[in-house]
N, C-alpha and C positions, 0 to 999 in steps of 0.2 A: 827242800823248797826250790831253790837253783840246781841245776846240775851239769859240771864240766864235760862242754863233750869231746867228741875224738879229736884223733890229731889231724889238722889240716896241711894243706899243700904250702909251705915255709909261711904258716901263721901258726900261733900259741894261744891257750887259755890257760892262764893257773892260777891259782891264791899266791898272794903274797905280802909281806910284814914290815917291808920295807917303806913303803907311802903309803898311807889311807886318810879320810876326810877326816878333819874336824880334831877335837881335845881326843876321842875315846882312842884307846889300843887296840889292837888288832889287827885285821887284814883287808885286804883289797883284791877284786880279782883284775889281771892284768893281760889285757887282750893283744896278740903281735899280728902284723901280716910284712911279709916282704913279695916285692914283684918280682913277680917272673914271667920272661918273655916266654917261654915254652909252654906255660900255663893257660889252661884256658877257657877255664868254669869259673863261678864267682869266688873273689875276693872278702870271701866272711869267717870271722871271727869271733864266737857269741855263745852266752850260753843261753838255756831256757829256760823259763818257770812255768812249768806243768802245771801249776793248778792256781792260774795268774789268772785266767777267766774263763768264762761259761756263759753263753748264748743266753741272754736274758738278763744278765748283772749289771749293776752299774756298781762301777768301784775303782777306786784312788791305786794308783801307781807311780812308784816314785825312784830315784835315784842319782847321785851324783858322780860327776865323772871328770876325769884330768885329762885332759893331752901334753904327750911328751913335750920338754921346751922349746923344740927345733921345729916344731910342728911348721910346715909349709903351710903358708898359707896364699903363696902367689905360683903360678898363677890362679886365679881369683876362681872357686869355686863356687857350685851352685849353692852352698847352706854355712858361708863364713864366719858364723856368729858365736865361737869359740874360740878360745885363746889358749896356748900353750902354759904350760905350767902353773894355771891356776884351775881351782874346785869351781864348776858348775853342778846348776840342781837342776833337775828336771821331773815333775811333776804333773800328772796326766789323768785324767778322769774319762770316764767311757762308759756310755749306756751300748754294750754289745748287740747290736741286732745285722743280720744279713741284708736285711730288707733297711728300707731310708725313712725309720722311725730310729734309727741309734744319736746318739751324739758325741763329741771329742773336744774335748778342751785339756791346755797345756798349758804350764808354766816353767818360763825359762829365768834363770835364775830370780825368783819372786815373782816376776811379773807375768799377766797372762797374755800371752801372743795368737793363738788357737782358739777359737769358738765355732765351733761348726753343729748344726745341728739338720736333722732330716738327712743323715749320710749313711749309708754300710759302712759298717764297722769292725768288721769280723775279720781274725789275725790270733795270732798266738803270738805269746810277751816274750821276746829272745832282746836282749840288750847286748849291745858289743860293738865291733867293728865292721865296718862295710864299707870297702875301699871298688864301689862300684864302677865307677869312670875309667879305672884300671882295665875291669872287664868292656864294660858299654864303649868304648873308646879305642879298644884294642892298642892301647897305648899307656905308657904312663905319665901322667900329667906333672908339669918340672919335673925336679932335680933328686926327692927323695921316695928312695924303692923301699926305705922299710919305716911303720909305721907303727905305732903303741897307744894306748888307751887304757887310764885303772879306771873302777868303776865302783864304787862304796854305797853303803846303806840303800842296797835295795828292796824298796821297803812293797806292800799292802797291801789295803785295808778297805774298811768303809767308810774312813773317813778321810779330809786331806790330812789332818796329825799323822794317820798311820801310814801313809806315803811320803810323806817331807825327810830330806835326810838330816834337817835341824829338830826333828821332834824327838 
């Protein structure tokens, strides 16, 4: 379903057993990136799901995710709506089309924030880390060069049950 890809430039992807969401056992996958000034291609950390969508589907995508507790979050970046050391959900529907008959809707932890309809839509389902401003910026933004993300019950489906990671 997912699959862990290569090794990137001082980032990480792996499973691990140590934190995951919710009551169940099991594992989490846990994405790294650290800056480096010498570096000079994107800043990603991600795995993919190959068979996550297809040009004409409409279907439910989901999954929750942690930021480390140290997580920076000043200076103020462009999408601050996460918080260190707790479980967010995230929750995504999509009519895939190329053409501006697709639509996208999202929900961040329960509530919906995203309604976009008459859009292209078309993208492959990679979830992870994306420490872009790193790159776009030729800088690093504050104080912290290295960076972590788990990411649990990556779920779906065709329905929103089979994408929530409370289902």
């Amino acid at each position: 379903m997912c699959s862990l890809p290569h090794n990137y430039n001082k980032g990480t992807v792996e499973q691990v057993s140590d934190i995951f969401y919710g009551n169940h056992s099991g594992t989490s996958i846990r994405v790294t990136r650290t800056y480096d000034l010498t570096y000079h291609d994107r800043y990603h950390s991600k795995v993919h799901h190959f068979s996550g969508y297809h040009l004409g589907e409409q279907d439910f995508y989901g999954f929750a995710f942690r930021l480390q507790p140290d997580w920076q979050l000043a200076p103020a970046q462009l999408y601050n709506l996460a918080t260190g050391e707790k479980w967010h959900k995230v929750v995504i529907q999509a009519n895939w089309h190329r053409d501006e008959t697709g639509f996208y809707k999202l929900w961040f932890d329960g509530v919906k924030v995203v309604e976009r309809f008459n859009i292209s839509t078309t993208f492959q389902l990679h979830v992870g880390l994306y420490a872009n401003g790193w790159h776009d910026d030729k800088q690093m933004k504050g104080t912290q060069p290295f960076r972590q993300v788990w990411y649990d019950q990556i779920g779906h489906g065709t329905t929103f049950a089979d994408a929530d990671p409370d289902q």
